[in-house]
C-alpha positions as CSV (number, residue, x, y, z in Angstrom):
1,X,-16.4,-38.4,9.9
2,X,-13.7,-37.1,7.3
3,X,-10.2,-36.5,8.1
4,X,-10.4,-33.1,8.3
5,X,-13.3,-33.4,10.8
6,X,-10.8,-35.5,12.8
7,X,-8.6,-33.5,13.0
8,X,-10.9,-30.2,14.0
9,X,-12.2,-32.4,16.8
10,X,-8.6,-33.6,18.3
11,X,-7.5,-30.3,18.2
12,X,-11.1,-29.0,20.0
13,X,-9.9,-32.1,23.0
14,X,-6.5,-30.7,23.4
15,X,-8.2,-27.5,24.3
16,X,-10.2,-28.7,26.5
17,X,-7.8,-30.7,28.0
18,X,-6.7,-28.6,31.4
19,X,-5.1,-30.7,33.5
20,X,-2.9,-30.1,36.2
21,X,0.3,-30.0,34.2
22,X,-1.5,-27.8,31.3
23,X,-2.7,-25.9,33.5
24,X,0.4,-24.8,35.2
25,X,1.8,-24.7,31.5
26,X,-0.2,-22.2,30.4
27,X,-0.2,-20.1,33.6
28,X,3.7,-20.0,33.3
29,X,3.5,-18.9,29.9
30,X,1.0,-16.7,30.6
31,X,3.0,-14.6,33.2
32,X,5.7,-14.9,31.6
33,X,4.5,-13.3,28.8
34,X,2.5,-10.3,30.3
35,X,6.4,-9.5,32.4
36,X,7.9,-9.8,29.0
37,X,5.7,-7.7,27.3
38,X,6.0,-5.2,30.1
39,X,9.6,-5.3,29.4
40,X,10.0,-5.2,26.1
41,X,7.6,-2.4,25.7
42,X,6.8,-1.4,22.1
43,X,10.7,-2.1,20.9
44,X,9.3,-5.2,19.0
45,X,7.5,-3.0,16.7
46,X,8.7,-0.4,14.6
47,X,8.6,3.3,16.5
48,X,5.6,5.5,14.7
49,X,5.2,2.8,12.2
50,X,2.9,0.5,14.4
51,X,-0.2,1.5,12.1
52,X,2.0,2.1,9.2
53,X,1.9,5.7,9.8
54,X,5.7,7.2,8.8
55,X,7.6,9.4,10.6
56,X,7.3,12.2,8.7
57,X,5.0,13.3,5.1
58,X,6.6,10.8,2.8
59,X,7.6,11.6,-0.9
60,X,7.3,8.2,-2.1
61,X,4.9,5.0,-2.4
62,X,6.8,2.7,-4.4
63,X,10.1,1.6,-5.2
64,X,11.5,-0.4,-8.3
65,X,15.2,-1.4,-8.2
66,X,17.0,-2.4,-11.5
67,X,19.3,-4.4,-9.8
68,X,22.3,-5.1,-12.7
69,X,24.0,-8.1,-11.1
70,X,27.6,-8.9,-11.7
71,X,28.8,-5.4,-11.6
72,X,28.7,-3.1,-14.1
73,X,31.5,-0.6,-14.9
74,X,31.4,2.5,-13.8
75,X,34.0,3.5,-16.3
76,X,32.1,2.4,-18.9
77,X,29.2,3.9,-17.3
78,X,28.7,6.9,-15.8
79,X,32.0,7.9,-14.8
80,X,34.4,9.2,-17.8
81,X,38.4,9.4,-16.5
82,X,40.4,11.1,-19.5
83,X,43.4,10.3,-17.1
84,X,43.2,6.6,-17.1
85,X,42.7,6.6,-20.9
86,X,46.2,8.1,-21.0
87,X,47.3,5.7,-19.1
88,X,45.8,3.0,-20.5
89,X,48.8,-0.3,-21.0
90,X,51.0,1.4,-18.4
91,X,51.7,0.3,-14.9
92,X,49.2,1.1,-12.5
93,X,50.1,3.8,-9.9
94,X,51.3,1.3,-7.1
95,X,50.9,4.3,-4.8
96,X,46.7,4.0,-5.4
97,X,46.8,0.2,-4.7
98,X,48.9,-0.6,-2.0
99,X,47.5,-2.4,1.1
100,X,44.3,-2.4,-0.3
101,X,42.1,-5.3,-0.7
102,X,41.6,-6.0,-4.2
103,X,40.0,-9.6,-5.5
104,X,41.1,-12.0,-8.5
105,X,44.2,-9.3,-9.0
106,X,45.5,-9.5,-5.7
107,X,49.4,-9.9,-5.7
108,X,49.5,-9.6,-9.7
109,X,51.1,-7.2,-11.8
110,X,48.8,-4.3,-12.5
111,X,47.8,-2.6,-15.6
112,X,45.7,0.6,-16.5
113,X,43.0,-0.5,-18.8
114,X,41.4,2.7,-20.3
115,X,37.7,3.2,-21.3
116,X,36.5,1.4,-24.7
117,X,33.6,3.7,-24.9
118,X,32.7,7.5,-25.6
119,X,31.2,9.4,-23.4
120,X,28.3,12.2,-24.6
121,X,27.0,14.9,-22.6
122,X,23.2,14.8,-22.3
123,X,20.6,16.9,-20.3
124,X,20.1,20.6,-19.6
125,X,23.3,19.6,-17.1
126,X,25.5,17.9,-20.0
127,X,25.9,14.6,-17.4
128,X,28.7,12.5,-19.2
129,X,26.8,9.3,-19.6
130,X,28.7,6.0,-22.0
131,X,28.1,6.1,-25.6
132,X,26.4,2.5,-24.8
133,X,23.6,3.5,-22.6
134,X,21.9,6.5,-25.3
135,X,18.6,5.4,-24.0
136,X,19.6,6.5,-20.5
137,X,21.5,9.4,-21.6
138,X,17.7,10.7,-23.3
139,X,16.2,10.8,-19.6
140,X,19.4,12.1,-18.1
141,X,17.3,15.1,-16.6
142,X,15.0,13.0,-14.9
143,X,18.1,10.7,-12.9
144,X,20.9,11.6,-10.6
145,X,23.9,9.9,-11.1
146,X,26.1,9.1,-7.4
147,X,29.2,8.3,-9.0
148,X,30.6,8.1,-5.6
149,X,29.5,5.2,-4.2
150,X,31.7,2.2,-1.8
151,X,30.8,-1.0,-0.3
152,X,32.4,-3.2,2.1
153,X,32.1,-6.7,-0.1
154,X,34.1,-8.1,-2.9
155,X,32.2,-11.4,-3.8
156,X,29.1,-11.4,-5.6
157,X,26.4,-13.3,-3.0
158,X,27.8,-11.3,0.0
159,X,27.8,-7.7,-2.0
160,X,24.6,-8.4,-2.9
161,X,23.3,-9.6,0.3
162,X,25.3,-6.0,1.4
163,X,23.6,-4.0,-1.0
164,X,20.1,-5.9,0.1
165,X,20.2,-6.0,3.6
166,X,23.0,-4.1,5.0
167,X,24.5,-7.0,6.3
168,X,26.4,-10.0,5.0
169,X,24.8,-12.1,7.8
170,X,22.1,-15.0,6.7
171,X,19.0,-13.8,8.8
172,X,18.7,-10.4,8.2
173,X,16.3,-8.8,6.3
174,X,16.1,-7.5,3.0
175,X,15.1,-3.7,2.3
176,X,11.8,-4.9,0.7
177,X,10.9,-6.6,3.5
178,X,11.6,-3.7,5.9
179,X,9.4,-1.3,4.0
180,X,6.4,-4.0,4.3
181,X,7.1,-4.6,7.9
182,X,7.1,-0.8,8.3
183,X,4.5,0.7,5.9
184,X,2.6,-2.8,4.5
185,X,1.2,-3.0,1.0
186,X,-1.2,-1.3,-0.9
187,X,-2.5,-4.3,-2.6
188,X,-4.4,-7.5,-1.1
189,X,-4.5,-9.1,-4.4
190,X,-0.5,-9.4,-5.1
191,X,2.9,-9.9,-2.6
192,X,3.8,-6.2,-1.5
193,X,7.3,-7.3,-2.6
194,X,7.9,-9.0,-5.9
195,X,11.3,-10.2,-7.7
196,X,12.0,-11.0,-11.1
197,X,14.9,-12.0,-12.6
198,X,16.4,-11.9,-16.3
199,X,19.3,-12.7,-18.1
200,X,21.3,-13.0,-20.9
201,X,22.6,-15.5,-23.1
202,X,25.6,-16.4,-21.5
203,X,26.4,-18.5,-17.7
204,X,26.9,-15.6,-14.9
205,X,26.5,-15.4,-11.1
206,X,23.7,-17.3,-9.8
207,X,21.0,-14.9,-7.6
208,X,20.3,-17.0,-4.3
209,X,16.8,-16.3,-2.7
210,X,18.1,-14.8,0.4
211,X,18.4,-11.5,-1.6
212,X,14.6,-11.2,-0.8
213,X,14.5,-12.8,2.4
214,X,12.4,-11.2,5.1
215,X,15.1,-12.8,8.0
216,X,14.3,-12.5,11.4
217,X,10.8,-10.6,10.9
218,X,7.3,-12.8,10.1
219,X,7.9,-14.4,6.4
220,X,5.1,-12.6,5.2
221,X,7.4,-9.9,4.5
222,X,9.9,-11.8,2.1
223,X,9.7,-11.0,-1.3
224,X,7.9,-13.7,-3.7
225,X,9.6,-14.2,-6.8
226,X,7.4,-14.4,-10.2
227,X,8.9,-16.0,-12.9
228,X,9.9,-14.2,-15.6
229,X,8.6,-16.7,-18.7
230,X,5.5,-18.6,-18.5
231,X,3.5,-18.3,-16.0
232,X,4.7,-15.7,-13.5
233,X,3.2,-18.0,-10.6
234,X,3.3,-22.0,-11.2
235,X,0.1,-23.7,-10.0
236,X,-2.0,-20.5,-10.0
237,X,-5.1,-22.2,-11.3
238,X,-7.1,-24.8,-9.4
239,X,-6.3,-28.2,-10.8
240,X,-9.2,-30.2,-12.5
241,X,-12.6,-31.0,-10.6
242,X,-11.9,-28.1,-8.0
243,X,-14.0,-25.0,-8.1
244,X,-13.6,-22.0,-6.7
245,X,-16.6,-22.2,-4.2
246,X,-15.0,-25.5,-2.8
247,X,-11.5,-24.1,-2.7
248,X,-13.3,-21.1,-0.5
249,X,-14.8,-23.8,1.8
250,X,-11.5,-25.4,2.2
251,X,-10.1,-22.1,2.8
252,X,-12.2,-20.7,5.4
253,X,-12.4,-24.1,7.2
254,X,-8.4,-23.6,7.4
255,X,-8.4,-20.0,8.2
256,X,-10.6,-21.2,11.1
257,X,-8.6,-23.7,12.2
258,X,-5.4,-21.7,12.3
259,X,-7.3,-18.8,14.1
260,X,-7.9,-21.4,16.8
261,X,-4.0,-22.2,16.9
262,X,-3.5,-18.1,16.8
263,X,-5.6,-17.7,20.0
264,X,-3.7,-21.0,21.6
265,X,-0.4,-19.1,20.9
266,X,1.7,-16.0,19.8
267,X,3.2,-17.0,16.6
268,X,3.9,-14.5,14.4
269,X,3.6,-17.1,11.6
270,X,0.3,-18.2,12.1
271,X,-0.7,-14.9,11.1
272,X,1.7,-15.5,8.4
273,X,0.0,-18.8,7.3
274,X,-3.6,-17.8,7.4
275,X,-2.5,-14.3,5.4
276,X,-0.9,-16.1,2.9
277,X,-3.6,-18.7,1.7
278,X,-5.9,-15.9,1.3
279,X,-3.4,-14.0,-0.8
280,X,-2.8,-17.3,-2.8
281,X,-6.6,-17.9,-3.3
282,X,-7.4,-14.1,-4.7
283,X,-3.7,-14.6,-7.0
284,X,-5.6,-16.8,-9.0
285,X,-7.7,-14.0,-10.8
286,X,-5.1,-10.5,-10.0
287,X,-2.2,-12.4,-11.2
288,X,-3.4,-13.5,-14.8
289,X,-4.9,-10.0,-15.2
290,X,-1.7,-8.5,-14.3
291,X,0.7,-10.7,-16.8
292,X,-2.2,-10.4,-19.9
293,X,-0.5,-7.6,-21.6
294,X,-2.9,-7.5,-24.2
295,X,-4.2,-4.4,-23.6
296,X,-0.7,-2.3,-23.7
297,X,-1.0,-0.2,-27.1
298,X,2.0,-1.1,-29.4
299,X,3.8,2.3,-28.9
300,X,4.3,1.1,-25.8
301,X,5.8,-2.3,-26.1
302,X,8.4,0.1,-28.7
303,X,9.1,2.4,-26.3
304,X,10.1,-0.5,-23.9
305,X,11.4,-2.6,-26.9
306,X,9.4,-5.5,-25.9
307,X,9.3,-7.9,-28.9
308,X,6.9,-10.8,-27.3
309,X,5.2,-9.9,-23.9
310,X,6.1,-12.4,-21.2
311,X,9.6,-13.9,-22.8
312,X,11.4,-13.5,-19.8
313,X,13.2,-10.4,-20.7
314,X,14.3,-7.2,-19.0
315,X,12.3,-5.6,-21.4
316,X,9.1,-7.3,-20.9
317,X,10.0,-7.6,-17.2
318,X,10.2,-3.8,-16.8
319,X,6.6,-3.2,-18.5
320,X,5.2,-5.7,-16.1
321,X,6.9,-4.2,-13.2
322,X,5.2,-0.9,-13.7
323,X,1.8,-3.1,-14.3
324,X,2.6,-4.0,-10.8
325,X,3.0,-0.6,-9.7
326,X,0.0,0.4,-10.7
327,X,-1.5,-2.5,-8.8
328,X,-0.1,-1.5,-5.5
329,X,2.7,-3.4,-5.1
330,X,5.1,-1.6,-2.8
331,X,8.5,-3.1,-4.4
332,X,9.5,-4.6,-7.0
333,X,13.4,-5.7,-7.8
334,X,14.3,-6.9,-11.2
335,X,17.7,-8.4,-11.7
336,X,19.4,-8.8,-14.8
337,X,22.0,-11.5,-14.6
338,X,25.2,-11.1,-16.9
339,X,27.3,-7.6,-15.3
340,X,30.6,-10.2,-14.6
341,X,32.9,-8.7,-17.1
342,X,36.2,-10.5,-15.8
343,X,36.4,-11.5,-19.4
344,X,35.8,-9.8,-22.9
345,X,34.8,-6.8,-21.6
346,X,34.7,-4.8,-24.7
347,X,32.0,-7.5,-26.8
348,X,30.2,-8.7,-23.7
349,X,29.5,-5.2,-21.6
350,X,27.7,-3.3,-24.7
351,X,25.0,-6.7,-25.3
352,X,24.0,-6.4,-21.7
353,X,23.9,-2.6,-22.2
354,X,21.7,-3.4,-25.2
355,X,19.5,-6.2,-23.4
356,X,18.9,-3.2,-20.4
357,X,19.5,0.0,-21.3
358,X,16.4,1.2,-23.8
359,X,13.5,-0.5,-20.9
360,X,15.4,1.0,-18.4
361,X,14.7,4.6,-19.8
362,X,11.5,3.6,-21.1
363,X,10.2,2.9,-17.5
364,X,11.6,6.4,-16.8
365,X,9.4,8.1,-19.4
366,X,6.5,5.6,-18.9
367,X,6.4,6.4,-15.2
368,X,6.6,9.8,-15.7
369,X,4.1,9.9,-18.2
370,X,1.5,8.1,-16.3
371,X,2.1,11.1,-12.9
372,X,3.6,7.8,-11.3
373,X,7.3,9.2,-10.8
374,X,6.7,11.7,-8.3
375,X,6.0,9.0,-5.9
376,X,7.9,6.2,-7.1
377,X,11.7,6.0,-6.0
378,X,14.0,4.1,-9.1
379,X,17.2,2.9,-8.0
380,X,19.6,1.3,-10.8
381,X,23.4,-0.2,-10.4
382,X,25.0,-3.4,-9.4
383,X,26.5,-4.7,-5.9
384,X,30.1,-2.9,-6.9
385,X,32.2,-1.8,-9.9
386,X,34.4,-2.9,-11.9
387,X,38.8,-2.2,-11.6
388,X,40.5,0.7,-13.4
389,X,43.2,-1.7,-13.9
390,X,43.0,-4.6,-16.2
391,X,41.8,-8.6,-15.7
392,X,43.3,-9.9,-19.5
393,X,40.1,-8.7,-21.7
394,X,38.4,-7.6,-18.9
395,X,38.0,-5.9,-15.4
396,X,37.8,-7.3,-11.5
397,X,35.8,-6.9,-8.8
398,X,35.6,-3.6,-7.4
399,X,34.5,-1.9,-3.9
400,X,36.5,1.5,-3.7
401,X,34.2,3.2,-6.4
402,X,31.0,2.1,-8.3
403,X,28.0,4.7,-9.7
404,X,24.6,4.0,-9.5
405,X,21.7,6.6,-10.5
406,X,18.2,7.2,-9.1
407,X,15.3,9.1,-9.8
408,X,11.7,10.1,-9.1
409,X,10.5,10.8,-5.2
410,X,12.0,14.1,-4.9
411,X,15.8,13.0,-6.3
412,X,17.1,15.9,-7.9
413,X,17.5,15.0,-11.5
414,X,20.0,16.2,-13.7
415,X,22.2,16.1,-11.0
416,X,25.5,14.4,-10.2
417,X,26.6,13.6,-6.7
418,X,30.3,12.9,-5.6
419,X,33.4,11.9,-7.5
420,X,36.4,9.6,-7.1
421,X,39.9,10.3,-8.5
422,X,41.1,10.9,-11.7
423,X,41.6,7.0,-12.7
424,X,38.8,6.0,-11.0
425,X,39.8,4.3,-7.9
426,X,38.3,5.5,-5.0
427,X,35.5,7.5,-4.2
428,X,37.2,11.0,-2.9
429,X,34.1,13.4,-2.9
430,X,31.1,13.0,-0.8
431,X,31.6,9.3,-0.8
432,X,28.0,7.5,-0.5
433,X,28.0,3.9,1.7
434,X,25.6,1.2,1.2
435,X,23.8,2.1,4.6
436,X,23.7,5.5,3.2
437,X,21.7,4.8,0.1
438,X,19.5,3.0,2.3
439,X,18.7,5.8,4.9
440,X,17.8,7.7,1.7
441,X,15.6,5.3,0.9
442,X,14.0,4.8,4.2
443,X,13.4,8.9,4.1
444,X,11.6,9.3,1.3
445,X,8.9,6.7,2.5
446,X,9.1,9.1,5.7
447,X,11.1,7.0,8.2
448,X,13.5,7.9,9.8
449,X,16.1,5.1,9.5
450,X,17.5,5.8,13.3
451,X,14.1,5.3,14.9
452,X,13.2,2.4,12.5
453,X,14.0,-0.7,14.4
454,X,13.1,-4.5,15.4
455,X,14.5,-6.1,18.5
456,X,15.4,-9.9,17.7
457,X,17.6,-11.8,20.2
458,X,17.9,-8.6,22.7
459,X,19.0,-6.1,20.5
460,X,17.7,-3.2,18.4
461,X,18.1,-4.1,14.6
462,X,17.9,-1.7,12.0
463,X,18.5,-1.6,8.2
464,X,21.3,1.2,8.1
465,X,23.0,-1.0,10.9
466,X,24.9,0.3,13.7
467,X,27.7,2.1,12.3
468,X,26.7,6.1,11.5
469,X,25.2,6.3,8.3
470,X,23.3,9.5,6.6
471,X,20.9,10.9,4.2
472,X,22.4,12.3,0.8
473,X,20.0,15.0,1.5
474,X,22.4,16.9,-1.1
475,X,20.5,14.6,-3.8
476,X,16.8,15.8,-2.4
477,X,14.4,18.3,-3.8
């Protein structure tokens, strides 16, 4: 008798094992389950989504967020302020600043710092878009810019856990995990949520994993981060001597035994456990098929402005992401590390503009292209923006006013929503929150972010969180 036969035939004894003190084990939880359930109800699910059935006909399938960490400047973005250039070495109106929380410039003299870059009018609309994103600028009727966006963090890992999840709170899950738990994935042969991550040539902010983290609902729902050079999954392949009829064996013989332990229990992460070793077992073929890029015609490695496929680049990363796309994965985030322009703002601002800004409009065009826009949602910008007042060379943190754009799904492109003053401050007009941009998102998959909850520890969670947040239905077709 093997081990594995060992253990099968333990396991089988400890179900057979009803003694008194199982017994009345069992019956206890038994009971106590069928009055919890009663209880409970169908709050532990999400309402109408049970089946993955939305709430109401959905505009989108897919969702792909350019996620440009560090913060990128909105004033050297998509937000031109004349007024600030003018102002540009002068003291800071103190009457903008005062009380307000500000980061690495708190309690120091303050300085305008105008725009470095030229701003061009593009689109049938003439949207003002930076002289350093042209690429952008040439799909500027396809994207609407929300210049007037706020968030409630100032330090990278919490904005970004903000911006993910709604919450700064370890536990809580990230919006790729919510759309899973709510709608599941069109793919068995790759993660329904997939992260990759570039960056440039100099340090910046680290990106910790609980960006993608499916908190407090089964871990089947986390996002699984490929790598971006090499092979995008490490150990994909069966090591020597194992084929893939003995790997099935093994795998079936475990699928059975966890089934067992599924029956024994509810444990959301057996299901978990069994789902996952099957997903890992058909990787092995959908994952090198995905990656060989072979087959991708060489005007469209140009139009991307991939130079090697698979060197870990936004470029290359944005080609695979719409690979994946095409595959069924439901959503895919791709950070590009190197947005943290507290210093040399001028030299270090326009490289990652370069290293981002042609793949960024390529995917645009591509996705268009292919009919895969009208059902893919694009989100680009960073966790907040960047000061209107100076940091030396370069700009602090910012959470009063950043822009980020979207497109496809039914956005309205060529369209800019809100404003913020004339120096760029604050948001003032039709100001757009975090939870906001997230009810958006939740509507054009069809869910109503109100209805869309989970109960964990007695209470109702939801993405939007508990303070009122809306749908920029201004932005909607």
């Amino acid at each position: 008798m093997n081990e594995l036969q060992k253990q099968v035939a333990l396991y089988r004894a400890l179900q057979n094992d009803w003694s008194r003190r199982t017994f009345l084990k069992k019956s206890f939880a038994g009971l106590g389950g069928i009055a919890l359930s009663q209880f409970a109800g169908a709050k532990s699910l999400p309402q109408s989504l049970i089946q993955g059935e939305p709430h109401f006909p959905a505009k989108a399938k897919r969702v792909i967020h350019l996620c440009m960490a560090g913060g990128p400047s909105h004033l050297e973005s998509f937000d031109p302020k004349p007024e600030l250039n003018k102002l540009d070495g002068k003291a800071f109106p103190e009457s903008f600043t005062k009380g307000q929380q500000l980061a690495q410039l708190q309690g120091r003299e303050l300085i305008a710092r105008g725009s470095f870059t030229g701003f061009k009018k593009y689109g049938k609309a003439g949207i003002e878009i930076s002289d350093i994103f042209p690429h952008i600028g040439s799909v500027a009727d396809d994207i609407c810019v929300i210049r007037s966006m706020v968030t409630e963090q100032i330090n990278h890992d919490p904005a970004h856990a903000f911006m993910n999840s709604g919450s700064i709170l370890k536990g809580r899950p990230s919006m790729g995990s919510w759309l899973l738990y709510g709608l599941g994935s069109e793919t068995q042969n790759l993660p329904g949520y997939v992260v990759m991550v570039s960056r440039g040539k100099d340090p910046d902010q680290p990106i910790s994993a609980r960006q993608w983290s499916a908190g407090f609902l089964p871990s089947k729902y986390q996002g699984v981060q490929f790598q971006s050079k090499g092979d995008a999954v490490h150990y994909v392949g069966n090591p020597e001597g194992v084929c893939q009829s003995t790997q099935r064996q093994v795998i079936e013989e475990v699928k059975r035994i966890n089934g067992m332990l599924d029956k024994e229990r509810y444990d959301p992460e057996i299901e978990t456990r069994i789902s996952q070793y099957e997903m890992a077992f058909r990787m092995q073929s959908s994952v090198p098929d995905l990656t060989d890029m072979k087959g991708e015609p060489q005007h469209i490695l140009d139009m991307y402005g991939v130079k090697d496929p698979g060197d870990g680049s936004f470029a290359s990363n944005c080609l695979l992401a719409r690979r994946m796309l095409e595959r069924g994965v439901r959503f895919v985030q791709l950070y590009h590390r190197g947005w943290d322009h507290h210093r040399a703002i001028e030299k270090n601002m326009p490289y990652s503009a370069n290293l981002t800004d042609q793949a960024s409009a390529a995917l645009i065009k591509d996705l268009k292209q292919r009919g895969l826009l009208d059902d893919t949602l694009v989100i680009w910008g960073g966790e907040f923006g960047r000061t209107p007042m100076g940091q030396g060379d370069g700009r602090d943190h910012h959470i009063k006013a950043f822009s980020v754009w979207m497109a496809g799904a039914g956005i309205k492109g060529g369209h800019v929503h809100g404003a913020t003053d004339e120096l760029g401050y604050a948001a003032v007009e039709d100001v757009v929150s975090v939870h906001d941009l997230h009810a958006t998102l939740l509507n054009r998959f069809g869910i109503d972010h109100e209805r869309f909850t989970k109960k964990f520890q007695g209470l109702d969670y939801r993405l939007t969180g508990v303070e009122p947040s809306k749908v920029i239905k201004s932005i909607l077709t």
